[in-house]
N, C-alpha and C positions, 0 to 999 in steps of 0.2 A: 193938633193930632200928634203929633212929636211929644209935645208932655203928655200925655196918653199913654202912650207907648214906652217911655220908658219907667213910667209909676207902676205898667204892669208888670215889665220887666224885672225892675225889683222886689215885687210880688213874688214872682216866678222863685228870684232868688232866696229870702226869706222861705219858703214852702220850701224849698231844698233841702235849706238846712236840720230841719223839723222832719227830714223824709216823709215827703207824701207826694214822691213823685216814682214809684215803681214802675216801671210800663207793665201794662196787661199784655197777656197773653192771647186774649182775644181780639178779634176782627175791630178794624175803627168802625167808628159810627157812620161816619161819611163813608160810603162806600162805591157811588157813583166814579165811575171811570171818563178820562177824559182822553175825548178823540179828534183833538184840535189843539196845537198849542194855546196854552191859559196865558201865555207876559211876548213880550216882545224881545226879540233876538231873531240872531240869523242873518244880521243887515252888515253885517263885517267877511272878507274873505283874503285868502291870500297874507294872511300874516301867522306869523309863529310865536307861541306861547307859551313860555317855559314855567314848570310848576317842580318845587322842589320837594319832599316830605321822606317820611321816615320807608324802608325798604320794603315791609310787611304791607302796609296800608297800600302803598300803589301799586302790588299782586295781587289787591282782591277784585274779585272777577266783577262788582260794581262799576269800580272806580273803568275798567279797561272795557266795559260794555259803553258806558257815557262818553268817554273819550271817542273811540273809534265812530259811535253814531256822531258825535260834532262833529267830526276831521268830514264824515262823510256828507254830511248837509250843510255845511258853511265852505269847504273846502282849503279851511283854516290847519295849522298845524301843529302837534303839540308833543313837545319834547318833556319827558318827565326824567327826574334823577334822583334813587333814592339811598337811603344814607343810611347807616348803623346806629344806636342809639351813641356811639364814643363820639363820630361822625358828626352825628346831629351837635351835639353840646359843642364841637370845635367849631362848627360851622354860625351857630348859633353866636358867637363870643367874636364869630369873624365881623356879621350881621351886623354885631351891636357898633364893633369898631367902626365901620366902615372902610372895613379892607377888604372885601369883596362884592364882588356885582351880585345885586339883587334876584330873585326869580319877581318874572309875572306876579306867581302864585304861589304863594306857602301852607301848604298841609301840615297841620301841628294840633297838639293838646289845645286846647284854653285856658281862660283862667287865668293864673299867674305863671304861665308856662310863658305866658307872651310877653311877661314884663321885660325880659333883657333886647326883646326886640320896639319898646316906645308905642306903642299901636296907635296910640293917639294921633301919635306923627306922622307913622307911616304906613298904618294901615286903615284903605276902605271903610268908611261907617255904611254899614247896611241897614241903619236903625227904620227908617222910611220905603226901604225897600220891599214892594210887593207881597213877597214872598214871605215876610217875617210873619204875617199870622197864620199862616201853614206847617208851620214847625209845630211838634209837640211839645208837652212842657217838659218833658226830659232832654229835650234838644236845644228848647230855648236856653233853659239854666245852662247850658255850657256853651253857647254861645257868647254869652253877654260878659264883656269887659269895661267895665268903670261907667255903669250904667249902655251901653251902646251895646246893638249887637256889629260886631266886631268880623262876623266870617260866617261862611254855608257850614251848619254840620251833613256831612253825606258819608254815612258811614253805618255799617252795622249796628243794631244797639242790643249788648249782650250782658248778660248775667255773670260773675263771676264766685267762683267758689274752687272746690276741688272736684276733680274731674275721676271719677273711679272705676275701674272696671266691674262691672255685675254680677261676671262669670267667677273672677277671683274673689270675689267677697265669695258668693255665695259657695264655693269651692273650700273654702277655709270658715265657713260657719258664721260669717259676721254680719253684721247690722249696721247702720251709720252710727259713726258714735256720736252721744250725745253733748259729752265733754271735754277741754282741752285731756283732761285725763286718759278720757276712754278713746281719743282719738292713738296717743303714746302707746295705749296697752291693743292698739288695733294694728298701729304698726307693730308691734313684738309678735302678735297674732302669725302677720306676714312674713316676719322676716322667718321666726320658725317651721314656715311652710313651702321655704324655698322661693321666695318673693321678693322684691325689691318691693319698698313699700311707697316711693316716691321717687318720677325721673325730677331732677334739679338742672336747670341750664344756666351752672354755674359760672361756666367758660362767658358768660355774654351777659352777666349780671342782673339775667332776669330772676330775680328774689321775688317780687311783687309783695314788698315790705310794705305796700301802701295799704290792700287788703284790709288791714287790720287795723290801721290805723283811722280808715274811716270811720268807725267806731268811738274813735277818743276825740275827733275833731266834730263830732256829730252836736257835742255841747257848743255852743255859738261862742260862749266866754270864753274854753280855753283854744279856738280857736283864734279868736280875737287876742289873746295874751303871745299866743307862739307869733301870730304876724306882729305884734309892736314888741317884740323880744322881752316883753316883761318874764315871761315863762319858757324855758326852753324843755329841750326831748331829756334831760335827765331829769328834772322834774318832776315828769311823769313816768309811773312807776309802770305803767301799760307799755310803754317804748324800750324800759329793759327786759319785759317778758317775750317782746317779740324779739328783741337779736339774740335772747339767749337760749329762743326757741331753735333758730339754727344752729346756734351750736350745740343745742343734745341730737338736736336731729342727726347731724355729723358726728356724733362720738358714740350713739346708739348702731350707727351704719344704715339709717334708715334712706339716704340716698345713694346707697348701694359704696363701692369700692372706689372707684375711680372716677367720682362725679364731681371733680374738680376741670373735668375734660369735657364734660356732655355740652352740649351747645343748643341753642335755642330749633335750627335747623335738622336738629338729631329728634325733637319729641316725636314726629309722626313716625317713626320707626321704633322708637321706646315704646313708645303707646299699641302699637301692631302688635307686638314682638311676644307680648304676652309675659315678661319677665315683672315690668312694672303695673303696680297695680292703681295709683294716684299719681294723680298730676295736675299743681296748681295751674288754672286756666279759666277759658269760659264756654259759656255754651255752643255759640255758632264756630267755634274752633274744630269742633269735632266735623264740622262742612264745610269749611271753607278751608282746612288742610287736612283734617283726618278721612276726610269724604267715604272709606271703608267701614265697614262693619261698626260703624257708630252706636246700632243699638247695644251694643255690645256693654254702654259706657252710660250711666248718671251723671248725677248734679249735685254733690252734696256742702253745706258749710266748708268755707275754709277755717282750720282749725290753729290760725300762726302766734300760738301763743294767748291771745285775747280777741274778742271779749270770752269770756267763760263758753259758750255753750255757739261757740264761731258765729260767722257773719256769711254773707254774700254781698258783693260789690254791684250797684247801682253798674250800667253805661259808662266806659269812657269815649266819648265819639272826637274824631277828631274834625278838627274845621278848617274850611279853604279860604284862608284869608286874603285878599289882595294890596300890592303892593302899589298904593297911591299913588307915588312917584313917577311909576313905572310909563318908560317911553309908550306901550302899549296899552296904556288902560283901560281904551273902550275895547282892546278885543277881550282881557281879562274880565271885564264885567260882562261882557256880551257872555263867555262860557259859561260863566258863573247864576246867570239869568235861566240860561238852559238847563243846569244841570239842578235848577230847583223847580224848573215848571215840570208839575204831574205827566206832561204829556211822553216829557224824555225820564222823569226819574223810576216810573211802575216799569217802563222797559229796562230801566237798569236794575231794578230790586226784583223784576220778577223771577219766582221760586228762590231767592235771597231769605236763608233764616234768619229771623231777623225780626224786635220787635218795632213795630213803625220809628223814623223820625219824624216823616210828615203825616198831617194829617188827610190827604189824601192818599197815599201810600196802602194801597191796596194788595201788590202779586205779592208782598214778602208774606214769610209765613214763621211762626213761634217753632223755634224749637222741639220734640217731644222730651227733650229734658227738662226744659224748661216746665211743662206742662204737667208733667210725673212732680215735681217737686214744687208747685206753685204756692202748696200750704205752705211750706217752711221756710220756702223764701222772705212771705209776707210777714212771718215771725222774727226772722234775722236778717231784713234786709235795711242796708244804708246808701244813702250816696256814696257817689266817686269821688269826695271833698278834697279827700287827702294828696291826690295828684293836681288837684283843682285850682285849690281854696288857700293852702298854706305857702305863703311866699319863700321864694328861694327854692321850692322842693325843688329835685332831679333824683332819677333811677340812679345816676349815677354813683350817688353817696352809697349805695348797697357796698362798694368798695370795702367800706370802713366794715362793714356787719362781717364781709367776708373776711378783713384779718382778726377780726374779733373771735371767730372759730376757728382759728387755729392758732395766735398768738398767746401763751400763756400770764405774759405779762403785761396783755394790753387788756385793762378792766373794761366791766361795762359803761361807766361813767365816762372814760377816754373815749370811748367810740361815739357814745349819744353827743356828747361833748364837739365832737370834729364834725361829726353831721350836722351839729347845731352852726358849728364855725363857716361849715363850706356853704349852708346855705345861706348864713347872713352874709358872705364875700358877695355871691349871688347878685342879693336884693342891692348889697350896694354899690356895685358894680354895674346894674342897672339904672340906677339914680344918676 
């Protein structure tokens, strides 16, 4: 059964890479509800369970419906602590050393996001666990690490692109644009009109350079060339379109004046305020932080330089992986059991916008941006590879794109260059 399971799993993965794994926006097939717990749990109480992950993901009102329903039926207890993406990467490098204590449970990216933590070693294989044919295929693909699945994804699964306001287009006469071009001459459109044409949460290096990049890694080869460093990011000529995308973006003014300050926690007030009209993001953002006047707001391609005519971002879901190790492991998998049986996860996703992970996963419901934009998705749509797939990535590296827009003397080749550097230190720091 086990070689079964994972020949399909790198099925799963192979289909990935080839996109043909968009979530629908329609209702799952299975639609039956379950009104009995489906796995076993519950048989654990009276211990405490620490889960560490990134600051954003443990606010979402999922994750803190699932938790409190376990504290209240096992009587178990569960400490969470979440961290900033600077945070994460320190803490992460601490992980690897081994100068720090463990959580329970680690909430994280997959993929190669896990290499600097060994997963092999120390984390959970859930490959034979129950629950793995319940997963959709856009859940499983980002699950599975070195053939295994590796961790629970439980998490929203969202669409990304550029997020824009309705009223300000149609207030200034415009249309989505169709080209990297007509996207530039849509911001001149806005800024002419008294507009900010884009909030940037520059201060906390949310770029979402990767966007764009799933596009270029969408080819399996030079995917496969960037991970054995035969070919690095200045070699391809799409990697300097997008850093030097930011920097006209910044010398146009197209992220307003002072958006070297704006902060990731400042978008729902940017996006309120009516000043800006785009904002790189995704769909369930607009409910699970914008929650006001949403319709307010579309879906359209993000435009970061390539491909030609933008893209939209597959899912990035994040996964609850467990720490092997860990003094407490049967209560770690005991949560872990629960918060994938149907019985606790439709209570946690219900009215969650959100396209299924599981394939029971019934109360969540698609977006209506989602839904208004579903043809053009399916025309510009890629996996999340790029955060995924290519070893070494980290957010962090945006660092380098950010002194690239504003150091005169530091080319585009020096920047691709150093992102290419920080992330082979990375991988081999890992190793």
């Amino acid at each position: 059964m086990r070689k079964i399971t994972v020949f399909l799993l790198s099925a799963f993965m192979v289909c990935t890479l080839v996109s043909c794994s968009r979530p629908s926006s329609g209702s799952n097939t299975e639609t039956s509800t379950v009104d009995k717990p489906l796995y076993d749990w519950g048989h654990i109480s009276d211990t405490t369970i620490t889960i560490w992950g990134d600051n954003v993901s443990l606010q979402r009102e999922y994750y803190k419906k699932a938790f409190d329903r376990y504290e209240e039926m096992t009587g178990n207890t569960i400490i969470t602590q979440g961290y900033t993406i600077e945070e994460q990467e320190k803490k992460r490098a601490e992980i690897a050393a081994g100068t720090t204590e463990r959580p329970d449970i680690l909430i994280s990216q997959g993929g190669t996001n896990l290499d600097p933590y060994d997963p092999g070693t120390n984390f959970y294989d859930f490959t034979d666990a129950a629950w793995v044919d319940d997963l959709t295929n856009i859940a499983i693909n980002q699950a599975v690490y070195d053939g295994k699945v590796i961790g629970l994804p439980h998490a929203e699964a969202s669409i990304s692109g550029t997020l824009y306001n309705k009223e300000i287009f149609e207030k200034c006469g415009l249309k989505i644009p169709k080209t990297q071009e007509e996207f530039l001459e849509t911001c001149e459109t806005l800024r002419q009109n008294g507009f900010t044409p884009m909030y940037f949460p520059y201060a906390d290096l949310f770029l979402f350079y990767q966007f764009p990049m799933d596009s270029i890694v969408a080819d399996k080869a030079t995917l496969d060339a960037l991970n054995d460093f035969s070919l690095s990011y200045a070699d391809l000529p799409e990697m300097e379109k997008i850093i030097t995308w930011y920097k006209v973006m910044a010398e146009k003014g197209n992220f307003g004046e002072d958006y070297m300050d704006n902060k990731a926690a400042g978008r729902v007030d940017a996006m309120k305020s009516g000043k800006y009209a785009m904002m790189l993001g995704w769909d369930v953002w607009l409910y699970t932080d914008l929650k006001q006047d949403t319709e307010k707001f579309g879906l359209m391609p993000a435009f970061v330089g390539t491909p030609e005519n933008g893209s939209f971002e597959g899912p990035n879901l994040t996964l609850m992986t467990v720490n092997r190790n860990s003094p407490r492991l049967d209560a770690a998998l005991d949560l872990i059991t629960f918060m994938a049986d149907p019985y606790n996860y439709n209570e946690a996703f219900e009215g969650i916008y959100t396209a299924p992970v599981f394939k029971h996963q019934v109360k969540s419901i698609s977006t209506p941006q989602y839904v208004e934009s579903e043809q053009l998705i399916d025309e510009l749509y890629y996996d999340a590879n790029a955060r995924l797939r290519i070893r070494g990535f980290s957010l962090s590296d945006a660092s380098f794109i950010q002194r690239y827009m504003h150091d005169p003397d530091y080319s585009a080749k020096q920047c691709l260059d150093d992102m290419d550097n920080a992330r082979k230190a990375r991988v081999l720091e890992a190793e």
